[in-house]
DSSP file (Angstrom, degrees, kcal/mol; ACC not computed):
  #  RESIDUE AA STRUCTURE BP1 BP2  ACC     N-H-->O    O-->H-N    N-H-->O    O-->H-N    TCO  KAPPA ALPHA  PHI   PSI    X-CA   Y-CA   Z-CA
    1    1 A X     >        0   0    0      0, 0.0     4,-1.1     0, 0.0     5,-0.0   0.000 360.0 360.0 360.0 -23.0   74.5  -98.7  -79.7
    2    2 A X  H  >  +     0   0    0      1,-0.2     4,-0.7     2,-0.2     5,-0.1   0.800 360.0  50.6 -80.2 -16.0   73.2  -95.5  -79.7
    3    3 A X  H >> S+     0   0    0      2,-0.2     4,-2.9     1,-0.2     3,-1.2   0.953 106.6  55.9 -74.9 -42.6   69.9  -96.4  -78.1
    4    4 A X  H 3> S+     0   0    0      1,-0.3     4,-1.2     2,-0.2    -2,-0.2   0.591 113.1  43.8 -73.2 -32.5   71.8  -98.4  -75.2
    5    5 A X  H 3< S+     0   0    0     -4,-1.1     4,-0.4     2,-0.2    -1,-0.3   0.609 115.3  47.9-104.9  -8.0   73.7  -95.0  -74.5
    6    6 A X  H XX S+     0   0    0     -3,-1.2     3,-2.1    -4,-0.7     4,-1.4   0.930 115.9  45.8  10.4-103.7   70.4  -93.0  -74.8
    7    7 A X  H 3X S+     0   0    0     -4,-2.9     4,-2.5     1,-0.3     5,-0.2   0.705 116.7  41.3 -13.4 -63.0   68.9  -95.5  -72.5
    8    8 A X  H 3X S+     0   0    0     -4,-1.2     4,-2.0     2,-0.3     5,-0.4   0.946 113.0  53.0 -60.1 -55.6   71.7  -95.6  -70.0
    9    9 A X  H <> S+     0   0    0     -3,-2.1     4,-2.5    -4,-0.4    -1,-0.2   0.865 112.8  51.7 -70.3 -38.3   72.1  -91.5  -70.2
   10   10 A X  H >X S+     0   0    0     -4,-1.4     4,-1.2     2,-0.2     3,-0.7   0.961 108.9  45.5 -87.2 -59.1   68.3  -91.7  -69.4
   11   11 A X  H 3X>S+     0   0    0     -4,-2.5     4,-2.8     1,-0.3     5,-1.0   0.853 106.1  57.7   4.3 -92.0   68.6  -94.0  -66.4
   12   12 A X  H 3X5S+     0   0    0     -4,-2.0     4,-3.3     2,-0.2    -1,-0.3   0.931 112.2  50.2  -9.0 -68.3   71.7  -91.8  -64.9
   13   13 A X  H <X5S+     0   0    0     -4,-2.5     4,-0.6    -3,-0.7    -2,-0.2   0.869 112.3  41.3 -56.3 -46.3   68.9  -88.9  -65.0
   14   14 A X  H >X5S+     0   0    0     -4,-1.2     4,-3.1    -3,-0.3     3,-1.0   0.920 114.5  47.0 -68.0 -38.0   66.3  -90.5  -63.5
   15   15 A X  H 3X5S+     0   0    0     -4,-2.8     4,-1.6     1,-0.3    -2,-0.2   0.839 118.0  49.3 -71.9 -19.3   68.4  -92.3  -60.5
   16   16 A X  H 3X<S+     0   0    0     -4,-3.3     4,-1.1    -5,-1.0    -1,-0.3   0.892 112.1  45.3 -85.8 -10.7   70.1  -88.6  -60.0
   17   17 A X  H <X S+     0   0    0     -3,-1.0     4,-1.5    -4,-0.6    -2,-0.2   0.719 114.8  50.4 -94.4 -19.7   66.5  -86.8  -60.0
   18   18 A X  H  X S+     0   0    0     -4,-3.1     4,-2.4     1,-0.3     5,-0.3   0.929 117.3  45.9 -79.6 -43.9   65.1  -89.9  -57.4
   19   19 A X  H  X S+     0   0    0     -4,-1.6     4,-1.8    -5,-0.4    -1,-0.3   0.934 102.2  52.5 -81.8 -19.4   68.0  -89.1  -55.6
   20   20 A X  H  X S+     0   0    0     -4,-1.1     4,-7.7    -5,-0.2    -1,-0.2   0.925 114.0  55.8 -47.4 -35.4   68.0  -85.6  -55.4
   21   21 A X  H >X S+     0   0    0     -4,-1.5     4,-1.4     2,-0.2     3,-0.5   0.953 104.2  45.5 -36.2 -89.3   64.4  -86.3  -54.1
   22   22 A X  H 3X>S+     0   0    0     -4,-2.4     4,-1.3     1,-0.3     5,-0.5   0.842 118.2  47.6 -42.3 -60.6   65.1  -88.4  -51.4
   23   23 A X  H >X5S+     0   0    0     -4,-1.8     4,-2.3    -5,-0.3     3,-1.3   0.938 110.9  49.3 -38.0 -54.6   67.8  -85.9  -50.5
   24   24 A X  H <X5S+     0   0    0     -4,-7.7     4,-3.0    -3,-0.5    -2,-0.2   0.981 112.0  54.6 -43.1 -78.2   65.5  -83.1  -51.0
   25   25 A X  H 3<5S+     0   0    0     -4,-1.4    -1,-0.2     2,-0.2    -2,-0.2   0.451 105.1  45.6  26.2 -66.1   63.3  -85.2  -48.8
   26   26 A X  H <X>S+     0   0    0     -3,-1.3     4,-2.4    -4,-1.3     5,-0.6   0.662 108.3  61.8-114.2 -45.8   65.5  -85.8  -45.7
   27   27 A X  H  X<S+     0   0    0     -4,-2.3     4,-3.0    -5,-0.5     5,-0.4   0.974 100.4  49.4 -24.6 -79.9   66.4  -82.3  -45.8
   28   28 A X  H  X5S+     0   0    0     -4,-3.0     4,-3.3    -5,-0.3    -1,-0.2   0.890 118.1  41.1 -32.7 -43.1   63.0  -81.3  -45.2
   29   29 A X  H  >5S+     0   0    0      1,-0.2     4,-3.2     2,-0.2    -1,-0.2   0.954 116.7  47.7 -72.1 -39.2   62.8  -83.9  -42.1
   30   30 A X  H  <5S+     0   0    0     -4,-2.4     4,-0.5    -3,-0.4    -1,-0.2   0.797 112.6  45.3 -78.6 -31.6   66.1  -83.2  -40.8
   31   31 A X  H >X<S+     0   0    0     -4,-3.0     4,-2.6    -5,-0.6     3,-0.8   0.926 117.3  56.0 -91.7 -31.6   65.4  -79.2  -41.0
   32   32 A X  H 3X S+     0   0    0     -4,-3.3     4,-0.8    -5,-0.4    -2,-0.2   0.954 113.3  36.7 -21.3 -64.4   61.6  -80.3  -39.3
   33   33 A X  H 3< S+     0   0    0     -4,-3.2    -1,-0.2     1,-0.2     4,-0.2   0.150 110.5  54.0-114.6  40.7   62.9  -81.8  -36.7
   34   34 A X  H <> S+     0   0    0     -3,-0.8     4,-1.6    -4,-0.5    -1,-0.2   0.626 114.7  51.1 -94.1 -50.1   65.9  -79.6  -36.0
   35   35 A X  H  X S+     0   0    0     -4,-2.6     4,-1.4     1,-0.2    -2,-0.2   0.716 110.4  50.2 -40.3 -38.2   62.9  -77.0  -36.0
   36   36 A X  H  X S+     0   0    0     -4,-0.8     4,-1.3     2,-0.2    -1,-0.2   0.919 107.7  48.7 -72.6 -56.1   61.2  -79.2  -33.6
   37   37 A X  H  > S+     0   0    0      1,-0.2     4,-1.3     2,-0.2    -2,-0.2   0.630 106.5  58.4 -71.5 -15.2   64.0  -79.6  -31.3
   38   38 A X  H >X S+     0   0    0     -4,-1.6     4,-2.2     2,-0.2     3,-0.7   0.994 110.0  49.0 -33.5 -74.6   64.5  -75.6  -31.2
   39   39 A X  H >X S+     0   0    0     -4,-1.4     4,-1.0     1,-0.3     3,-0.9   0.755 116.5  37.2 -61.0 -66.5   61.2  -75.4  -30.1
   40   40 A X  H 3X S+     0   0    0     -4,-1.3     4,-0.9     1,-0.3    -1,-0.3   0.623 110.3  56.1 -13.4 -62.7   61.5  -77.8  -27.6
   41   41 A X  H XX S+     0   0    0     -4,-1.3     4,-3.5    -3,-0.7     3,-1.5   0.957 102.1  60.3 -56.8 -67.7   64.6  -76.9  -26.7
   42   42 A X  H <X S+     0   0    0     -4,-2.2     4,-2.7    -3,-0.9    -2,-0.3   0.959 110.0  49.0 -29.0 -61.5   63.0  -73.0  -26.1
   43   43 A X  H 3X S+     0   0    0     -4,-1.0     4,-1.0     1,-0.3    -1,-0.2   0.603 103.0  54.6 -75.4   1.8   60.6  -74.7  -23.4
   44   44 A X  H <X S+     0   0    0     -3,-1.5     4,-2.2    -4,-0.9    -1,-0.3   0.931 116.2  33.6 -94.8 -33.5   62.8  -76.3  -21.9
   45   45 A X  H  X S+     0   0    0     -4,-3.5     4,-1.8     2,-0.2    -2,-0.2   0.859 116.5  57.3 -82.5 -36.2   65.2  -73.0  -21.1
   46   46 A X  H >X S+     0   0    0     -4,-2.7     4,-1.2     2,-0.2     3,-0.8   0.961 117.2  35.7 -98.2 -48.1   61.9  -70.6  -20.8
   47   47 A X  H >X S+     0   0    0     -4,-1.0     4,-2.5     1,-0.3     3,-0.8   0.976 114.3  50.8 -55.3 -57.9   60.6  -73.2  -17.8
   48   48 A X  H 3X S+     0   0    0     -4,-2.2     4,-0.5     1,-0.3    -1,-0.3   0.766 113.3  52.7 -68.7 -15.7   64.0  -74.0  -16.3
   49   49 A X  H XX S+     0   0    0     -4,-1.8     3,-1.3    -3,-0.8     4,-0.8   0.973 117.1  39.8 -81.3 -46.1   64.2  -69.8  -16.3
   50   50 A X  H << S+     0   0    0     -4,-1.2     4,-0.5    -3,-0.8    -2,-0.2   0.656 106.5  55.5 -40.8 -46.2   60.9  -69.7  -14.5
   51   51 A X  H 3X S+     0   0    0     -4,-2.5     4,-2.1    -5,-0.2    -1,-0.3   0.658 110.1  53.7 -77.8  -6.2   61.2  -72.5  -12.1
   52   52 A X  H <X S+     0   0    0     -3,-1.3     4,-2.3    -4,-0.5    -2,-0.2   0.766 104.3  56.0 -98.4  -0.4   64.7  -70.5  -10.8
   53   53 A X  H  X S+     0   0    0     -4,-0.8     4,-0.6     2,-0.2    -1,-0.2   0.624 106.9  44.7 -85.2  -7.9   62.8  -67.5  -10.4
   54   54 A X  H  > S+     0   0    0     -4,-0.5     4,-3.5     2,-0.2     3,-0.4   0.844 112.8  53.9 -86.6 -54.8   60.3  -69.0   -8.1
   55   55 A X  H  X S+     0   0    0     -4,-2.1     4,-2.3     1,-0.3    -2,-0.2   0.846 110.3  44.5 -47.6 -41.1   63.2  -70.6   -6.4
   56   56 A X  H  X S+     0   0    0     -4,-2.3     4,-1.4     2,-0.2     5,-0.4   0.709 121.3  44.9 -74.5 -29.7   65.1  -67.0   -5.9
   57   57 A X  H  X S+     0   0    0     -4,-0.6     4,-2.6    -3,-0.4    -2,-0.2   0.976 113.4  42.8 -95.4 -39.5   61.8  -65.8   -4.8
   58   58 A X  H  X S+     0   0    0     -4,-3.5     4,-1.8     2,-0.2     5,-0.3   0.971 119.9  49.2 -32.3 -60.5   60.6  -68.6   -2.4
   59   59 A X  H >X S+     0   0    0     -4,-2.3     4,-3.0     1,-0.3     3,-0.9   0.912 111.1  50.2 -54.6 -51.5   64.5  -68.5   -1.0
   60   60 A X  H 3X>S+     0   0    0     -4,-1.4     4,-3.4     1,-0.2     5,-0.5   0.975 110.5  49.8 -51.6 -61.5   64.3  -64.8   -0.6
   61   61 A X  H 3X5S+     0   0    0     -4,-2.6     4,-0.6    -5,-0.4    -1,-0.2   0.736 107.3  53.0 -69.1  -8.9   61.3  -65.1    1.2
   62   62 A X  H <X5S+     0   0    0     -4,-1.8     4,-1.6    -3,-0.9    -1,-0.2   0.752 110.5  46.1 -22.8 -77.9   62.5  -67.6    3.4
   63   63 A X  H  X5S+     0   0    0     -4,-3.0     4,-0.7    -5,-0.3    -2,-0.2   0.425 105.0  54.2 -95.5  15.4   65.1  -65.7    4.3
   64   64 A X  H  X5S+     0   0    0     -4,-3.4     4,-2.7     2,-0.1     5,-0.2   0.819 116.7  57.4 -91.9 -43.8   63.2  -61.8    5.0
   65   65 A X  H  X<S+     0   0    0     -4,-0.6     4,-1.4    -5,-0.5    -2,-0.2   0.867 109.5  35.3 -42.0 -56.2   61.1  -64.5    7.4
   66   66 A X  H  X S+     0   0    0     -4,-1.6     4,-3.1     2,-0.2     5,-0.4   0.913 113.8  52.5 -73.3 -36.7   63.5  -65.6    9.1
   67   67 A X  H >X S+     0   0    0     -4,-0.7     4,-4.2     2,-0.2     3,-1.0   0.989 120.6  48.0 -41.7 -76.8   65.6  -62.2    9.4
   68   68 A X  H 3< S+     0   0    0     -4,-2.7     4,-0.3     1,-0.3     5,-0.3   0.687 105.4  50.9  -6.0 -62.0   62.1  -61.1   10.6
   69   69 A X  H >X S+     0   0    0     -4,-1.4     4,-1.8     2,-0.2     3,-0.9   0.824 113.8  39.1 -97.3 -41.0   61.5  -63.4   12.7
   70   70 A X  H <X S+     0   0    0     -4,-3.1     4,-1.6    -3,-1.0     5,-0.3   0.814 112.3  66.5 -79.8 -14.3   65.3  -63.4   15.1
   71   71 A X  H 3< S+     0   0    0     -4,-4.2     4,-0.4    -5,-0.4    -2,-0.2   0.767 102.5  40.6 -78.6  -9.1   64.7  -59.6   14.6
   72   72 A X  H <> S+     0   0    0     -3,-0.9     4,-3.6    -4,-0.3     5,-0.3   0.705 111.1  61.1 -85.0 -36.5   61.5  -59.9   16.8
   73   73 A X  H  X S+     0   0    0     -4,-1.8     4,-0.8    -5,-0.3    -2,-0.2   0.844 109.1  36.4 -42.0 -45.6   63.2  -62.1   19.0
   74   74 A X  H  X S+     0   0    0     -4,-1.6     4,-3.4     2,-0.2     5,-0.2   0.685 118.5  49.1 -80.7 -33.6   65.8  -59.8   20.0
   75   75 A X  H  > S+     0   0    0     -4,-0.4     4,-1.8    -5,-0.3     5,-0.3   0.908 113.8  47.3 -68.9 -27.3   63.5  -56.6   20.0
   76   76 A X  H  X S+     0   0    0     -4,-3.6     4,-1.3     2,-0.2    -2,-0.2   0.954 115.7  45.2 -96.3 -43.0   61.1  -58.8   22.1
   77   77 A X  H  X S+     0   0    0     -4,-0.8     4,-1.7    -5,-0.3    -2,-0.2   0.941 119.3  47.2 -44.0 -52.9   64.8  -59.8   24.5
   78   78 A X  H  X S+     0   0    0     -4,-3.4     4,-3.8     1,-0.3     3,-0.4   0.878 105.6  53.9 -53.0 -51.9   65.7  -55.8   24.4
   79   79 A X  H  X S+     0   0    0     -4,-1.8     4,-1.4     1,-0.3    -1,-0.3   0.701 113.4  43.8 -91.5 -35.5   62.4  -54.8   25.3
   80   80 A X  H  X S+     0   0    0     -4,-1.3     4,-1.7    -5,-0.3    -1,-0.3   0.952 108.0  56.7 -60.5 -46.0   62.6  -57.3   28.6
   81   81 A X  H  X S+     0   0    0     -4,-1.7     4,-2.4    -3,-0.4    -2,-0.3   0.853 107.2  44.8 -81.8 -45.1   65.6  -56.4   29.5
   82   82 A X  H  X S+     0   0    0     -4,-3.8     4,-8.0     2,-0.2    -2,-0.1   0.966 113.7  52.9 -43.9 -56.0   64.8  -52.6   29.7
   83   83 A X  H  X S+     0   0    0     -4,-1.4     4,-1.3     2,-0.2    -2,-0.2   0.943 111.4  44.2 -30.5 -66.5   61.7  -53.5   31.6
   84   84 A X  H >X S+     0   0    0     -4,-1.7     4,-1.1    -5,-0.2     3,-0.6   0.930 119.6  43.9 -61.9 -37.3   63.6  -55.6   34.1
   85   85 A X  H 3< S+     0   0    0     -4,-2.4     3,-0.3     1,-0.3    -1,-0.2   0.951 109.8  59.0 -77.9 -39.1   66.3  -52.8   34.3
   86   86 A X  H 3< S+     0   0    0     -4,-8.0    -1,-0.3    -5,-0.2    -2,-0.2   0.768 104.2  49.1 -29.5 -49.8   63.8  -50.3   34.5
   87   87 A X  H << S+     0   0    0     -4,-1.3     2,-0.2    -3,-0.6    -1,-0.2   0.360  79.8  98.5 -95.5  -8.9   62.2  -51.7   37.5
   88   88 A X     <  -     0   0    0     -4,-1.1     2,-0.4    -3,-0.3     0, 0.0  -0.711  63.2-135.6 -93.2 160.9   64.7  -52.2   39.9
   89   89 A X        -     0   0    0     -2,-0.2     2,-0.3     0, 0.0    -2,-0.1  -0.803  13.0-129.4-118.0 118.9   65.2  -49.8   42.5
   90   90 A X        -     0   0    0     -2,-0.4     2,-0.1     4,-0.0     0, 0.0  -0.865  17.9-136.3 -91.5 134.9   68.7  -48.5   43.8
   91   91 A X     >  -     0   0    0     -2,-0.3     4,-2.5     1,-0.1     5,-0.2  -0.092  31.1 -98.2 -84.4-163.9   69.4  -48.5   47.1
   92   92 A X  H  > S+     0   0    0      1,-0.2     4,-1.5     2,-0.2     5,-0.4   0.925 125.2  50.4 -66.5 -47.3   71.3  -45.3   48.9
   93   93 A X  H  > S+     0   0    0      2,-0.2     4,-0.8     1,-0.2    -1,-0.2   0.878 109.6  44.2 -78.4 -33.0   74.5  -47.4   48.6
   94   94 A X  H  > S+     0   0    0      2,-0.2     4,-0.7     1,-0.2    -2,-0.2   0.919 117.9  46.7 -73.4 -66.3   74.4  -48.3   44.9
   95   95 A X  H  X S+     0   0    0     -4,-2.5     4,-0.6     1,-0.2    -2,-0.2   0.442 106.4  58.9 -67.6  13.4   73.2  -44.6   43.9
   96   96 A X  H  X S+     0   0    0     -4,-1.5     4,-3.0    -5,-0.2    -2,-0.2   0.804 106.0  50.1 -74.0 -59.1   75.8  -43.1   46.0
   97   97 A X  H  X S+     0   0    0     -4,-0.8     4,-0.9    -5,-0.4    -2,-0.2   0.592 108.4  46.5 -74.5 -15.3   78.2  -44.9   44.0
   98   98 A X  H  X S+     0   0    0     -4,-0.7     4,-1.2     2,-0.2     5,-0.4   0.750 110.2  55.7 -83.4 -51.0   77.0  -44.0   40.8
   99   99 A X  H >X S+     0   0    0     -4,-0.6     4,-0.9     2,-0.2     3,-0.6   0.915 111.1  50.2 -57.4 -44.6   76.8  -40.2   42.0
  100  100 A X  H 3X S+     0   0    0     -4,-3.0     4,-1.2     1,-0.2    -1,-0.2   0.883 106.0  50.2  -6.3 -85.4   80.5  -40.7   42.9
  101  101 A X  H 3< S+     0   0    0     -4,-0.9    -1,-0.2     2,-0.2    -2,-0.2   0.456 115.5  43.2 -40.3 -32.3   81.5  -42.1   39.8
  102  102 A X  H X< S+     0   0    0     -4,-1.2     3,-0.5    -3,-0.6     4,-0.3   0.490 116.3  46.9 -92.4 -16.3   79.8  -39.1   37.8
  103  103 A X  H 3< S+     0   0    0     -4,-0.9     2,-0.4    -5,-0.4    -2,-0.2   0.871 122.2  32.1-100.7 -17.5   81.0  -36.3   40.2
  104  104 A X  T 3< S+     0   0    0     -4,-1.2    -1,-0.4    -5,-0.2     0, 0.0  -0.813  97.1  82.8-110.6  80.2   85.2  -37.5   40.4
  105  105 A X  S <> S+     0   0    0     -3,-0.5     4,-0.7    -2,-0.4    -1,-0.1   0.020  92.7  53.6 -98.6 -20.1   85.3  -39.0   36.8
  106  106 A X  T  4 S+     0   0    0     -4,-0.3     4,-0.4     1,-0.2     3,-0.2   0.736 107.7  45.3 -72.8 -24.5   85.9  -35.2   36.2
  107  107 A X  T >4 S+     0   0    0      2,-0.1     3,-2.6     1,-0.1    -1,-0.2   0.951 106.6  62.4 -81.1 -46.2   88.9  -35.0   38.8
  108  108 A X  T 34 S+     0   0    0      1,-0.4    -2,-0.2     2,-0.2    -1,-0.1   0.417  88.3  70.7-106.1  21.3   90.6  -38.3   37.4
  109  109 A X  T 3<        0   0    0     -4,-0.7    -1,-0.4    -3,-0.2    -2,-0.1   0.929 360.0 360.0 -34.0 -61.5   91.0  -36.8   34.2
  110  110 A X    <         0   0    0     -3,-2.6    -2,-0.2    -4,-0.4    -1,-0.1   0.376 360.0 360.0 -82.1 360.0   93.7  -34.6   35.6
């Protein structure tokens, strides 16, 4: 009987050392491909951080282009409109009426 409990005792040892293996084992894979999926995981945030910085600078540049671009619009409108104003002539009756206006705005203060 004592061999049979021997036997058995040695049986127990080995099926607990194959499994500690195999545990050991799937540990190893499982801490692999958790490792893997880090990495992975890393490239995925360090591109998706890259592709929004291209976007914020594409957008930005976009919009200084367009700012740019109605800010010429209007300088180039301003710049017309002076010209035009520039270039007309007042007659007698028109600056009369402006000399008027600059020599009584000082009485209708009072």
């Amino acid at each position: 009987m004592s061999t049979n409990y021997t036997e058995t005792l040695k049986r127990i040892k080995d099926a607990e050392e194959a499994s500690n293996r195999e545990v050991a084992e799937k540990k190893k894979d499982l801490e692999a491909e958790l490792l893997n999926l880090e990495q992975a995981a890393d490239k995925s945030i360090e591109t998706a951080r890259k592709d929004s910085e291209l976007y914020v600078e594409r957008a930005a540049e976009t919009a200084r282009e367009s700012a740019q671009s109605e800010a010429d619009a209007l300088l180039a409108t301003a710049q017309k409109n002076a010209q035009e104003m520039s270039s007309k002539r007042l007659g007698k009756k028109e600056l009369g009426k402006i000399a008027d206006g600059i020599v009584f705005s000082e009485f209708k203060g009072e």
